[in-house]
PDB file of N, H, CA, C and O in Angstrom:
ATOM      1  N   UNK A   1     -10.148  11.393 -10.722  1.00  0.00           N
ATOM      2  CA  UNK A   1      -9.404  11.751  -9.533  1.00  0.00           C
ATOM      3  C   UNK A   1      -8.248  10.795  -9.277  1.00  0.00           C
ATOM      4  O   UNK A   1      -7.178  11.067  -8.733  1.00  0.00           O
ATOM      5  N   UNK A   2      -8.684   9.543  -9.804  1.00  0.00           N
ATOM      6  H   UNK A   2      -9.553   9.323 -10.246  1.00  0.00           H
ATOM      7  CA  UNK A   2      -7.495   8.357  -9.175  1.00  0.00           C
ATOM      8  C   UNK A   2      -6.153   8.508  -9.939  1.00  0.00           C
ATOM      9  O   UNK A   2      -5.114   8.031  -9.481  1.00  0.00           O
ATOM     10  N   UNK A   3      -6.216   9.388 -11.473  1.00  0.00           N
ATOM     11  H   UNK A   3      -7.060   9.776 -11.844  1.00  0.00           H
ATOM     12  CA  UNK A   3      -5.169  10.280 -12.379  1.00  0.00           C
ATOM     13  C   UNK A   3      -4.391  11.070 -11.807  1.00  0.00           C
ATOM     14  O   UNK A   3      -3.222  11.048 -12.192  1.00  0.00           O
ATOM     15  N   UNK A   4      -4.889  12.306 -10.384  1.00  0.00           N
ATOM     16  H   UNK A   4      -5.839  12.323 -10.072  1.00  0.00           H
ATOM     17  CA  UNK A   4      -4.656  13.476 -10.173  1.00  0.00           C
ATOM     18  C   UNK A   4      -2.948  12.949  -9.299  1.00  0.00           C
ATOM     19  O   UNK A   4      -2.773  12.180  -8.353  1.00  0.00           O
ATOM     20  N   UNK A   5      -1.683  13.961 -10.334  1.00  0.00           N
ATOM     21  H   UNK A   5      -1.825  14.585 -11.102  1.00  0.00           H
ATOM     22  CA  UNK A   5      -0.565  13.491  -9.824  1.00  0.00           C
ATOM     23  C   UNK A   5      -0.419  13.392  -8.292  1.00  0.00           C
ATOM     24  O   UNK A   5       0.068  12.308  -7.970  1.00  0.00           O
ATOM     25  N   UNK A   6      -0.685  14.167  -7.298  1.00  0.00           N
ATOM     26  H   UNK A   6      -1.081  15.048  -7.559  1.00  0.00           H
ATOM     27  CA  UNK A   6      -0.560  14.043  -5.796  1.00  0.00           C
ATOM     28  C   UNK A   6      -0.923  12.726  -5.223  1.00  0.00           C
ATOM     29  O   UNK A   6      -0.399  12.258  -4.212  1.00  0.00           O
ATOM     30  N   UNK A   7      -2.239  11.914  -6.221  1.00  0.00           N
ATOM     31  H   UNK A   7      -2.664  12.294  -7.042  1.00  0.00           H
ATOM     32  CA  UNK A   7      -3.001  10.655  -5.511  1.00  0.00           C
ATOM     33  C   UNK A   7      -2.066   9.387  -6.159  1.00  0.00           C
ATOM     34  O   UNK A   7      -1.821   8.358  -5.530  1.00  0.00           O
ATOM     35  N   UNK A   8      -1.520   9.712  -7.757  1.00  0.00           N
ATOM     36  H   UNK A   8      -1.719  10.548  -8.268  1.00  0.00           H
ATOM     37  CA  UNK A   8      -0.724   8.826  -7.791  1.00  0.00           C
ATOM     38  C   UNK A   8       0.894   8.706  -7.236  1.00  0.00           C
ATOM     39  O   UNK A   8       1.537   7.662  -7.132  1.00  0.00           O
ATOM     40  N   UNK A   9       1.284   9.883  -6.961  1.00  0.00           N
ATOM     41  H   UNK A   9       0.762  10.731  -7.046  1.00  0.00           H
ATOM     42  CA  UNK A   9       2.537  10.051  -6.071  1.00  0.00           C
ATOM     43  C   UNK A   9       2.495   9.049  -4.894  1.00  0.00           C
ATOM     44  O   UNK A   9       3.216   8.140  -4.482  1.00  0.00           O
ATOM     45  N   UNK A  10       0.952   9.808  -4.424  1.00  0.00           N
ATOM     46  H   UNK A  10       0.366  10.546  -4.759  1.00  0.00           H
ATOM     47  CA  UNK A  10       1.071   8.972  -3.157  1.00  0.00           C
ATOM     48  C   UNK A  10       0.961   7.711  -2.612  1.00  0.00           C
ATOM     49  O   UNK A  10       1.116   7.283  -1.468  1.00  0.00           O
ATOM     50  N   UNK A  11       0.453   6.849  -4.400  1.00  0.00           N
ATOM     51  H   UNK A  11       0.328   7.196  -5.330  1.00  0.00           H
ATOM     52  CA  UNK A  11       0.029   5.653  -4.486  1.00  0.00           C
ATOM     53  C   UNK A  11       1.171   4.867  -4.765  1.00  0.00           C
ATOM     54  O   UNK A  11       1.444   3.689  -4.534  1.00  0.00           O
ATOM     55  N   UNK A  12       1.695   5.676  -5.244  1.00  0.00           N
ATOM     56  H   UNK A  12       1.472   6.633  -5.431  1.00  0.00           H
ATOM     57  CA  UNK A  12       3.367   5.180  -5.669  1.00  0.00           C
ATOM     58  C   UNK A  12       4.140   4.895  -4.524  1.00  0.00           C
ATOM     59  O   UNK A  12       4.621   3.762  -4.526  1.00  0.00           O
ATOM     60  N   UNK A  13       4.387   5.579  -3.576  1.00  0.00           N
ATOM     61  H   UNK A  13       3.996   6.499  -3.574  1.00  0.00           H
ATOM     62  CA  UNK A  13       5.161   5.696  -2.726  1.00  0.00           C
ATOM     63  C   UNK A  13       4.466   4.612  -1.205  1.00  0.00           C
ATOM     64  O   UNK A  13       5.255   3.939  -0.543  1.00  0.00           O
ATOM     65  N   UNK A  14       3.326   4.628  -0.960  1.00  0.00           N
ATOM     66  H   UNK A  14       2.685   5.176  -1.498  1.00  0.00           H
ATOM     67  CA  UNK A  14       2.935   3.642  -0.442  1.00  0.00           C
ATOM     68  C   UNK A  14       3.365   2.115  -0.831  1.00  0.00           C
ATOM     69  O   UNK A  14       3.900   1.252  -0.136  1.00  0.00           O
ATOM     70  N   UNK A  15       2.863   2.089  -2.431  1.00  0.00           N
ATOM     71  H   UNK A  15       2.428   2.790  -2.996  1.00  0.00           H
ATOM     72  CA  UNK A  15       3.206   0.821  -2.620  1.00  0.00           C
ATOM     73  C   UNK A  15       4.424   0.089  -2.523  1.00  0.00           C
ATOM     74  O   UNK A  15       4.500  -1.061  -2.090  1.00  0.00           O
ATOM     75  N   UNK A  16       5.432   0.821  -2.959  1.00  0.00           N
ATOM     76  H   UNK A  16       5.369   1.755  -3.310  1.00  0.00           H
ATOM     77  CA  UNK A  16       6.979   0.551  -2.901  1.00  0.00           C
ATOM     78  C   UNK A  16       7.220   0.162  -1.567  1.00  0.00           C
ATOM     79  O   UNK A  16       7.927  -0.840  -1.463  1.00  0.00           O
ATOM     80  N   UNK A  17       6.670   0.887  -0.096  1.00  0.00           N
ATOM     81  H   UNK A  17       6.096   1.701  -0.181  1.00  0.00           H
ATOM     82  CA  UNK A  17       6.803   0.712   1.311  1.00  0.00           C
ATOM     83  C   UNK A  17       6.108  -0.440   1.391  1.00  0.00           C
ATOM     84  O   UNK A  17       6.571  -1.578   1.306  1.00  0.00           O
ATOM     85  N   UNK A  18       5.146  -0.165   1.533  1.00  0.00           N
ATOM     86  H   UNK A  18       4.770   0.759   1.602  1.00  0.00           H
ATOM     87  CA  UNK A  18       4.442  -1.714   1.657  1.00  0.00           C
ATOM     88  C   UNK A  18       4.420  -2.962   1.200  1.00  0.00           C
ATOM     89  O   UNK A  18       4.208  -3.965   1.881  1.00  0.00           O
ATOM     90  N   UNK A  19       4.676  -2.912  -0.155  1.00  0.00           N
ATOM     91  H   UNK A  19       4.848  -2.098  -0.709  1.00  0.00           H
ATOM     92  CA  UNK A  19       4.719  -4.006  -1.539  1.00  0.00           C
ATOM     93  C   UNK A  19       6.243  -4.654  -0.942  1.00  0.00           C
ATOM     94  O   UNK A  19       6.510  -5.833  -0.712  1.00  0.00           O
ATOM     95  N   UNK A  20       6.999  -3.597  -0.807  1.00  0.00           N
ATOM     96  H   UNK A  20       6.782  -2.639  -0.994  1.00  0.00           H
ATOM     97  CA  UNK A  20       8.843  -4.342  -0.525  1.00  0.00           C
ATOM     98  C   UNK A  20       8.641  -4.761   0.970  1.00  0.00           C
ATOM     99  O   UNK A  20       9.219  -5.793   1.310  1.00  0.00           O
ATOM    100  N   UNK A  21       7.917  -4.115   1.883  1.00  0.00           N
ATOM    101  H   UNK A  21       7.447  -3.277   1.607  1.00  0.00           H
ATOM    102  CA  UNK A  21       7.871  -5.045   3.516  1.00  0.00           C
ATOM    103  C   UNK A  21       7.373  -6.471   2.672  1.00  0.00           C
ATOM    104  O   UNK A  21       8.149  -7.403   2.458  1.00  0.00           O
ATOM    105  N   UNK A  22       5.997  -6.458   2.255  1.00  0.00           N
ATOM    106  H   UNK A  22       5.366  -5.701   2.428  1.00  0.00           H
ATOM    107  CA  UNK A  22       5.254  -7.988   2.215  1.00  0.00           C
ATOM    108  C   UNK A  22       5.847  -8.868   1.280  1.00  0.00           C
ATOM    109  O   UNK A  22       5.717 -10.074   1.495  1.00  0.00           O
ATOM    110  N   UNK A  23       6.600  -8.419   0.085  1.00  0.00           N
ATOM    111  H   UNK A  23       6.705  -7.440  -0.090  1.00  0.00           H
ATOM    112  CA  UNK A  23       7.538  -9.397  -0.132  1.00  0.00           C
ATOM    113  C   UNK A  23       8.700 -10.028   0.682  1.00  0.00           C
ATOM    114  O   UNK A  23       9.226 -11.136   0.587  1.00  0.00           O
ATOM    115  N   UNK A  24       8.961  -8.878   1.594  1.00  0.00           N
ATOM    116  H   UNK A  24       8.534  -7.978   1.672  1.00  0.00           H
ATOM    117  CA  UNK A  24      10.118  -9.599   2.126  1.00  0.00           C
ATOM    118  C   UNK A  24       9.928 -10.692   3.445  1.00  0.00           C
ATOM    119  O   UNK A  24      10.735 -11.377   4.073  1.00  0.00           O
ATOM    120  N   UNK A  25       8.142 -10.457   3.554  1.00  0.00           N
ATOM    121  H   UNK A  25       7.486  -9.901   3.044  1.00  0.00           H
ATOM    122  CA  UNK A  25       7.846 -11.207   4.841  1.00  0.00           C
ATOM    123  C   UNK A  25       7.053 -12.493   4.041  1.00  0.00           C
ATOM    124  O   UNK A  25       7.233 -13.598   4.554  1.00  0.00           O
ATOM    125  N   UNK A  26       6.095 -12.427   2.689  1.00  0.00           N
ATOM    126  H   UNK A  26       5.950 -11.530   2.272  1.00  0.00           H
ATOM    127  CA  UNK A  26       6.077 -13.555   2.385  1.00  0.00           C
ATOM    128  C   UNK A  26       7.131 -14.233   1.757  1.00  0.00           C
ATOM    129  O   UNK A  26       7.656 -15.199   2.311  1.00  0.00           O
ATOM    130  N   UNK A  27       7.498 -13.829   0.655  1.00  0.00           N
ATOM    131  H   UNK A  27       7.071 -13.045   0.205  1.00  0.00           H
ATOM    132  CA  UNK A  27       8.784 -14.221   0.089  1.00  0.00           C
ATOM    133  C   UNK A  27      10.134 -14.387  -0.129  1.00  0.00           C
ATOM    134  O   UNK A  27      10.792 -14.954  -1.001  1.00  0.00           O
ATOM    135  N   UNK A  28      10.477 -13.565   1.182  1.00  0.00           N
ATOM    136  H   UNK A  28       9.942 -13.105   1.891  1.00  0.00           H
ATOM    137  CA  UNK A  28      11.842 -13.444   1.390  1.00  0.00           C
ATOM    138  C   UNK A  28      12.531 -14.828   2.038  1.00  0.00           C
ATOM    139  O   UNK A  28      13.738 -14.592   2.089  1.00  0.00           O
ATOM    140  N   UNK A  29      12.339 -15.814   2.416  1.00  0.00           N
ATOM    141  H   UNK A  29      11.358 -16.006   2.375  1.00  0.00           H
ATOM    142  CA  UNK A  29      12.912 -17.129   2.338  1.00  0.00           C
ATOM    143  C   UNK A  29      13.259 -17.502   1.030  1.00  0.00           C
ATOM    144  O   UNK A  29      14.438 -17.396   0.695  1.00  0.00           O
ATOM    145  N   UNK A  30      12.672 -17.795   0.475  1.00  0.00           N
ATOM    146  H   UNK A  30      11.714 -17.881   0.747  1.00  0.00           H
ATOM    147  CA  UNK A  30      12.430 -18.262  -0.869  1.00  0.00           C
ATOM    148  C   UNK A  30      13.417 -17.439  -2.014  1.00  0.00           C
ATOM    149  O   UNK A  30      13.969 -17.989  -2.967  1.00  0.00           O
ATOM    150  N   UNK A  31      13.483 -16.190  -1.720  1.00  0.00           N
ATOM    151  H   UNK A  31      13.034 -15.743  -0.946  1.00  0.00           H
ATOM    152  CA  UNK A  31      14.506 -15.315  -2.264  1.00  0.00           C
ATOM    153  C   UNK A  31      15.830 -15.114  -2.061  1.00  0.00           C
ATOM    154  O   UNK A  31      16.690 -14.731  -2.855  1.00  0.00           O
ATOM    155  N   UNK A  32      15.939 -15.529  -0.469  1.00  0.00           N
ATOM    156  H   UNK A  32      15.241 -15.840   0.176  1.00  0.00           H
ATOM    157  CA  UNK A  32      17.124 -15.375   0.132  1.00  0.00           C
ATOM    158  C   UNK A  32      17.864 -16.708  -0.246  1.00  0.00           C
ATOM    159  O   UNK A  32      19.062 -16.493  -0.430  1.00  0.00           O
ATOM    160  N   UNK A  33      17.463 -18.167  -0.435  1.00  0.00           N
ATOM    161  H   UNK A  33      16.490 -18.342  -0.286  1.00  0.00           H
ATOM    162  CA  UNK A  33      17.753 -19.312  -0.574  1.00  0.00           C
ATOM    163  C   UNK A  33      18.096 -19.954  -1.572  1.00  0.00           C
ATOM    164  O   UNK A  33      19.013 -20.770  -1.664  1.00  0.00           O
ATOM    165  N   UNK A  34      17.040 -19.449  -2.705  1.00  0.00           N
ATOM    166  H   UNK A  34      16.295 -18.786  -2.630  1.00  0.00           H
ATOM    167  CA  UNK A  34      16.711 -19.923  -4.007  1.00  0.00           C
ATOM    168  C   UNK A  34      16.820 -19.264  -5.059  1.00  0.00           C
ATOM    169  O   UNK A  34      17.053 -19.663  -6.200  1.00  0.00           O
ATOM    170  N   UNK A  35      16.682 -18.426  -4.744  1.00  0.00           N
ATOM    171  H   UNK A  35      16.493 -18.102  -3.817  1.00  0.00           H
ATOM    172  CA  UNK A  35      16.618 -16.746  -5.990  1.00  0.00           C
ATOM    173  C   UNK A  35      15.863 -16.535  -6.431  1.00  0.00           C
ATOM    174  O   UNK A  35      14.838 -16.631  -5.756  1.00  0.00           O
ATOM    175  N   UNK A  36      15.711 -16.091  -7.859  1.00  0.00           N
ATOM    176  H   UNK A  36      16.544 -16.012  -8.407  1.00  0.00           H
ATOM    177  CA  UNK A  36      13.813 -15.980  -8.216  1.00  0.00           C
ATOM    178  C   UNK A  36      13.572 -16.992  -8.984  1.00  0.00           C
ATOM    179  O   UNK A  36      14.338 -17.328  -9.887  1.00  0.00           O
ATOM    180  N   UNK A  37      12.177 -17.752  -8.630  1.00  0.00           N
ATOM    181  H   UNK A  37      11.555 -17.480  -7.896  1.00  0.00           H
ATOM    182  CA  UNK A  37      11.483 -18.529  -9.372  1.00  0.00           C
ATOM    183  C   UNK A  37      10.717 -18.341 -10.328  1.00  0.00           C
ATOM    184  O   UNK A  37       9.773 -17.819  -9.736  1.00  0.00           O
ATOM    185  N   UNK A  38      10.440 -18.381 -11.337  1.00  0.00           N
ATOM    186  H   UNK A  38      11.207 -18.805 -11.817  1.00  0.00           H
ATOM    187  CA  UNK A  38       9.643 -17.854 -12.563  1.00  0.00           C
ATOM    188  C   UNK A  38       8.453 -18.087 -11.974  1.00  0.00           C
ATOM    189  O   UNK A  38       7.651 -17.169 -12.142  1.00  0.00           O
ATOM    190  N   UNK A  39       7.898 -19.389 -11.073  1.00  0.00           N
ATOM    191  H   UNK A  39       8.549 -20.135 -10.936  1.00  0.00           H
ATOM    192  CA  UNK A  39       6.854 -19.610 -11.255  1.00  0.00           C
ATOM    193  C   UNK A  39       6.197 -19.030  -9.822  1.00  0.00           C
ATOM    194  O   UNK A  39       5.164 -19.586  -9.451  1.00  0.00           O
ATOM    195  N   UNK A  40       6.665 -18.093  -9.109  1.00  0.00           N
ATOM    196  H   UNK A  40       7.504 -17.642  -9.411  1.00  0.00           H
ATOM    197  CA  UNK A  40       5.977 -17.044  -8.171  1.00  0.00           C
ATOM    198  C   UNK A  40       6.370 -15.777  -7.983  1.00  0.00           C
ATOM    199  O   UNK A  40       6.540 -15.065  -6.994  1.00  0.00           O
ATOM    200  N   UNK A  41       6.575 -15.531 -10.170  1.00  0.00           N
ATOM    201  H   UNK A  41       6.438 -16.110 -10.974  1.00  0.00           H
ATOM    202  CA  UNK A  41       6.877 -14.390 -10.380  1.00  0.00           C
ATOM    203  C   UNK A  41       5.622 -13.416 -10.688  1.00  0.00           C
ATOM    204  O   UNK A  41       5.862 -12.282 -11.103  1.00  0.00           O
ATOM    205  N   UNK A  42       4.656 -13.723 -10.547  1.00  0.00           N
ATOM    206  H   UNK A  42       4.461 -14.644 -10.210  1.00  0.00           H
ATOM    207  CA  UNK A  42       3.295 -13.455 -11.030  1.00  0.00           C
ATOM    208  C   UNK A  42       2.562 -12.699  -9.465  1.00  0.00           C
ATOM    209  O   UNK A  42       1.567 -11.974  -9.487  1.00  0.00           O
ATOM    210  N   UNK A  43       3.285 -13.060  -8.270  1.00  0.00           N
ATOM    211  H   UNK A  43       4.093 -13.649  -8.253  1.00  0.00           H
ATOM    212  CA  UNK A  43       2.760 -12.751  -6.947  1.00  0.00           C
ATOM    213  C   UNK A  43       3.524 -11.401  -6.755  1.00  0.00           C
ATOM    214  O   UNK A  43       2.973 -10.518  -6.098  1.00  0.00           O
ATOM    215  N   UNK A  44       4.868 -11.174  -7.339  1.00  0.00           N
ATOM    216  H   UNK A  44       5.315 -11.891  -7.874  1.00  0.00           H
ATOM    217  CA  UNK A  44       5.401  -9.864  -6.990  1.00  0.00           C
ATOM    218  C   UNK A  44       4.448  -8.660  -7.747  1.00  0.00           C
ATOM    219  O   UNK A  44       3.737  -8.204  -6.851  1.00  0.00           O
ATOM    220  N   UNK A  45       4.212  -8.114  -8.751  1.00  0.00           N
ATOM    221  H   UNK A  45       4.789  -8.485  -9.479  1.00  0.00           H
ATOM    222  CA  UNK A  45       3.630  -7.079  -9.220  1.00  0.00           C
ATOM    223  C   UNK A  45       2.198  -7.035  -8.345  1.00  0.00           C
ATOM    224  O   UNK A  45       2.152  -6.038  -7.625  1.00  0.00           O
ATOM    225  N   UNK A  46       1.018  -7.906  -8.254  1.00  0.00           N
ATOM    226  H   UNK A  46       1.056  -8.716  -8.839  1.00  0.00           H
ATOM    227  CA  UNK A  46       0.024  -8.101  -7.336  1.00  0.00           C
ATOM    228  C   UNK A  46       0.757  -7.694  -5.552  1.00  0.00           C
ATOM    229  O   UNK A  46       0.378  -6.786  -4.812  1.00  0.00           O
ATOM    230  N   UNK A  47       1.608  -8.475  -5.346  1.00  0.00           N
ATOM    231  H   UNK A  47       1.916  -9.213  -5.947  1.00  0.00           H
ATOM    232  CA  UNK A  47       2.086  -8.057  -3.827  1.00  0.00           C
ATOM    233  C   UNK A  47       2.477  -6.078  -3.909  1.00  0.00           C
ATOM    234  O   UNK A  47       2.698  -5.562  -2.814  1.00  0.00           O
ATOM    235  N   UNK A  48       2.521  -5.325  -4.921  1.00  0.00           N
ATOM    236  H   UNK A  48       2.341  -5.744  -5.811  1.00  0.00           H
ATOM    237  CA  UNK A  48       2.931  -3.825  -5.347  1.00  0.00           C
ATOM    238  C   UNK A  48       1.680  -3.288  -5.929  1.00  0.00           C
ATOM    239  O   UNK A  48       1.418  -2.086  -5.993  1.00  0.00           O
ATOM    240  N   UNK A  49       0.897  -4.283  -6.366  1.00  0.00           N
ATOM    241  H   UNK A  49       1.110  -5.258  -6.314  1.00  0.00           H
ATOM    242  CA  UNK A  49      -0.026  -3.631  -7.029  1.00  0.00           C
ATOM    243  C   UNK A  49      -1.916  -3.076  -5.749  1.00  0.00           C
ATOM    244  O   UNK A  49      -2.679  -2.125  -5.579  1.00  0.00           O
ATOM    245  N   UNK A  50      -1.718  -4.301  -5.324  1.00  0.00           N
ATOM    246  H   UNK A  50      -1.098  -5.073  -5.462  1.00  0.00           H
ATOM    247  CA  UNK A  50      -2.389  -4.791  -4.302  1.00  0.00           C
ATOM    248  C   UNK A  50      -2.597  -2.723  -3.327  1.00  0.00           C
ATOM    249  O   UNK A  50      -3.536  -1.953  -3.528  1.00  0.00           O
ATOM    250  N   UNK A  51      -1.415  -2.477  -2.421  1.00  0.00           N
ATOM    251  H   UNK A  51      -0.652  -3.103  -2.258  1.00  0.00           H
ATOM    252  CA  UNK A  51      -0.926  -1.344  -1.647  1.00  0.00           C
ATOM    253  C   UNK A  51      -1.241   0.000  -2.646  1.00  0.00           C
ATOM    254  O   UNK A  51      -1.552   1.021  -2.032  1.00  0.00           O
ATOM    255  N   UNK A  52      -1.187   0.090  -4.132  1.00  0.00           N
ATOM    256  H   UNK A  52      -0.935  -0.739  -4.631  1.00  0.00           H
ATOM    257  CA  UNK A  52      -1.503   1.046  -4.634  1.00  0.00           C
ATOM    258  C   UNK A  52      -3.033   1.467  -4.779  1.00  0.00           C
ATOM    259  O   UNK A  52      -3.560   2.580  -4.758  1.00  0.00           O
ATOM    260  N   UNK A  53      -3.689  -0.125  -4.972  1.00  0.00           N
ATOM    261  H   UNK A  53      -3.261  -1.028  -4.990  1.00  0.00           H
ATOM    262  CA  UNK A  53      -4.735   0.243  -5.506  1.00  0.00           C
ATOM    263  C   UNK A  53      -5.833   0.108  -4.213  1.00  0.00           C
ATOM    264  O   UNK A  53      -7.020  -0.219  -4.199  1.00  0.00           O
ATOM    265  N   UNK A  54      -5.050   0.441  -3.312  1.00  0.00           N
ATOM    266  H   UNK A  54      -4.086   0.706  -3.323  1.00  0.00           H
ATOM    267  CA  UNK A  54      -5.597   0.845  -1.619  1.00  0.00           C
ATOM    268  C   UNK A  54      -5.587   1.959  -1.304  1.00  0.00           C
ATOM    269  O   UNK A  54      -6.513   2.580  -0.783  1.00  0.00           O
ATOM    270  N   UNK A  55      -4.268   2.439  -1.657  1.00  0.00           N
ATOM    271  H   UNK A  55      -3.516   1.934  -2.080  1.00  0.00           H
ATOM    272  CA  UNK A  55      -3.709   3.817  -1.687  1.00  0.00           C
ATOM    273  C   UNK A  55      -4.950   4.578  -2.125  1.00  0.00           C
ATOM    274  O   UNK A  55      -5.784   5.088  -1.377  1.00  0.00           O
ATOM    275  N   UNK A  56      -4.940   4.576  -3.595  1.00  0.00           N
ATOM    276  H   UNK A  56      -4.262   4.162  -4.203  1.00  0.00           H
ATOM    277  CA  UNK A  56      -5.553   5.165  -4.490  1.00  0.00           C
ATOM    278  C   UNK A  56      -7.186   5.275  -4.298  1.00  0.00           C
ATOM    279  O   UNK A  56      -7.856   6.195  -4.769  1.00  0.00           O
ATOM    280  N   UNK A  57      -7.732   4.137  -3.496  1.00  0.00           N
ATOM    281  H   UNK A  57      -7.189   3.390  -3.113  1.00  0.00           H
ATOM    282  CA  UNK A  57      -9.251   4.369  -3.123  1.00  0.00           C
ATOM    283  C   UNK A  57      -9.202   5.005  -2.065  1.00  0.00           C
ATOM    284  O   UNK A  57      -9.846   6.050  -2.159  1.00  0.00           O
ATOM    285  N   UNK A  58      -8.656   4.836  -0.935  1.00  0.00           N
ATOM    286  H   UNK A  58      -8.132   3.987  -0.859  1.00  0.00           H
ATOM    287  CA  UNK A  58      -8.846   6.054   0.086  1.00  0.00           C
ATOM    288  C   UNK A  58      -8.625   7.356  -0.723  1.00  0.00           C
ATOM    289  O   UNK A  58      -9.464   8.241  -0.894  1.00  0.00           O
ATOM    290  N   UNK A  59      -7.513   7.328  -1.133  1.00  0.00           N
ATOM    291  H   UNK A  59      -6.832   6.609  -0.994  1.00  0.00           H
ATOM    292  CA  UNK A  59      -7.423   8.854  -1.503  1.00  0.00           C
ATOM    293  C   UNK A  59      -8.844   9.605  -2.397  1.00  0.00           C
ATOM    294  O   UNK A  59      -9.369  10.700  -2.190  1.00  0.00           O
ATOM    295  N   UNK A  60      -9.122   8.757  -3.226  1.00  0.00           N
ATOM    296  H   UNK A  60      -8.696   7.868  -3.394  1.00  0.00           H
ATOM    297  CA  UNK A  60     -10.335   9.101  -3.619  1.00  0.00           C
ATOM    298  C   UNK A  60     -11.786   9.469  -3.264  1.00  0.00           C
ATOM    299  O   UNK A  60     -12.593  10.224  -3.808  1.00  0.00           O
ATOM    300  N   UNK A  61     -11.851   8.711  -2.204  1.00  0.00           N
ATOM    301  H   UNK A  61     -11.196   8.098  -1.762  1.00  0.00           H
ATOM    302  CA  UNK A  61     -12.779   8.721  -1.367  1.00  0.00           C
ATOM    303  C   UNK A  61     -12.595   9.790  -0.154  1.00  0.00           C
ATOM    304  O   UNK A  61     -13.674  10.004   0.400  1.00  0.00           O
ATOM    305  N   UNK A  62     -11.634  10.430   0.336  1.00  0.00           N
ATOM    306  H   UNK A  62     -10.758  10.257  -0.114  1.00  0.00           H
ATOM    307  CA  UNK A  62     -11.631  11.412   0.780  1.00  0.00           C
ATOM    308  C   UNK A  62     -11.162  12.656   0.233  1.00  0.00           C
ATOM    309  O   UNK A  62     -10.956  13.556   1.047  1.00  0.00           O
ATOM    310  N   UNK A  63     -10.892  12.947  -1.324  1.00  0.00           N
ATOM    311  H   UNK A  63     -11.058  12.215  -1.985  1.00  0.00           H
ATOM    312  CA  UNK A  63     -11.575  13.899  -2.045  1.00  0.00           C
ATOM    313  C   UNK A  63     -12.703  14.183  -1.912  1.00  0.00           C
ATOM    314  O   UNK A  63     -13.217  15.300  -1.843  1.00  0.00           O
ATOM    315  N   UNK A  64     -13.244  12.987  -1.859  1.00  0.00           N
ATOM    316  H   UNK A  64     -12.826  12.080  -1.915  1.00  0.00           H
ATOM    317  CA  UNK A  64     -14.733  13.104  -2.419  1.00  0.00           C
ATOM    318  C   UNK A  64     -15.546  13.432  -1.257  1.00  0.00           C
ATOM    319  O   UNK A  64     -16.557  14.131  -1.324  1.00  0.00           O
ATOM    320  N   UNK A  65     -15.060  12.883  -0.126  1.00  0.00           N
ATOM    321  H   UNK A  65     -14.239  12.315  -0.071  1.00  0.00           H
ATOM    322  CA  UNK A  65     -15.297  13.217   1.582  1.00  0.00           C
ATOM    323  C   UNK A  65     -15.421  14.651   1.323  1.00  0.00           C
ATOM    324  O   UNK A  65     -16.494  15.248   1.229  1.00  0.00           O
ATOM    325  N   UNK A  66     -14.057  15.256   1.195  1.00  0.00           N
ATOM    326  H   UNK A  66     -13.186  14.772   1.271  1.00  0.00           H
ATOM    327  CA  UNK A  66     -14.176  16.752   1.104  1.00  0.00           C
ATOM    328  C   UNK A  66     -14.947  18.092   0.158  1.00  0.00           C
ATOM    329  O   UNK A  66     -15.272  19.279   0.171  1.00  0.00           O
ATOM    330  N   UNK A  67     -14.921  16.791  -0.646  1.00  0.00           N
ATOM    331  H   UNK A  67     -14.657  15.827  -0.657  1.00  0.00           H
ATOM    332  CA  UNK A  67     -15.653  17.999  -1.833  1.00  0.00           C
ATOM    333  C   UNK A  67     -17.601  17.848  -1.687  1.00  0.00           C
ATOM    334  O   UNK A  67     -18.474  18.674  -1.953  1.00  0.00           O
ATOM    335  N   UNK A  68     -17.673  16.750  -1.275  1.00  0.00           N
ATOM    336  H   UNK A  68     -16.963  16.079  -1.059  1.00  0.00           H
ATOM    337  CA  UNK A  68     -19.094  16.491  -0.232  1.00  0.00           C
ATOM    338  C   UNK A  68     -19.814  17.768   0.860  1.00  0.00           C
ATOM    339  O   UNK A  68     -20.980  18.160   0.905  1.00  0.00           O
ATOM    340  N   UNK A  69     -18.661  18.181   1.638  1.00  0.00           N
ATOM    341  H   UNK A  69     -17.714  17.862   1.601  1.00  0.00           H
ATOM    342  CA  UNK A  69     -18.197  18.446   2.756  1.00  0.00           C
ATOM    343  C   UNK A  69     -18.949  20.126   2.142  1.00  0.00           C
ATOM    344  O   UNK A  69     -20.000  20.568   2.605  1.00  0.00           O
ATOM    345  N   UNK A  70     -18.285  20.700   1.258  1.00  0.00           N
ATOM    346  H   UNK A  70     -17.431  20.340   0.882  1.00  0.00           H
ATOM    347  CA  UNK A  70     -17.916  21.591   1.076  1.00  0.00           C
ATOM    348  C   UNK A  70     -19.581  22.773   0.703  1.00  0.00           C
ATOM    349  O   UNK A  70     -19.444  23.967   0.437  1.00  0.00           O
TER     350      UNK A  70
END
């Protein structure tokens, strides 16, 4: 289910919203000042990855809510 294109659309599109706010609220000093550092380049994909793979369990879990349901 966590495959099915609608759940990753929607996992996609969360993350980009969310992932780009929390970089810009943890890391955006640091970006704005300094530019990018190699060595808290490892926190951006996790800060994007983090919102998807949130995304992606609710969504799953209320498939599964529904198909329970049914």
């Amino acid at each position: 289910m966590a495959r099915r294109a609608d759940v990753v659309r929607r996992g996609l599109r969360v993350s980009m919203l969310i992932g780009t706010i929390l970089v810009a609220i943890n890391q955006g000093d640091v970006l704005s000042h300094d530019g990018w550092q190699p060595q808290f380049g490892w926190k951006r994909p996790l800060t994007y990855f983090v919102p998807y793979a949130v995304s992606t369990f609710a969504s799953v879990q209320a498939i599964n809510g529904r198909a329970e349901r049914k």
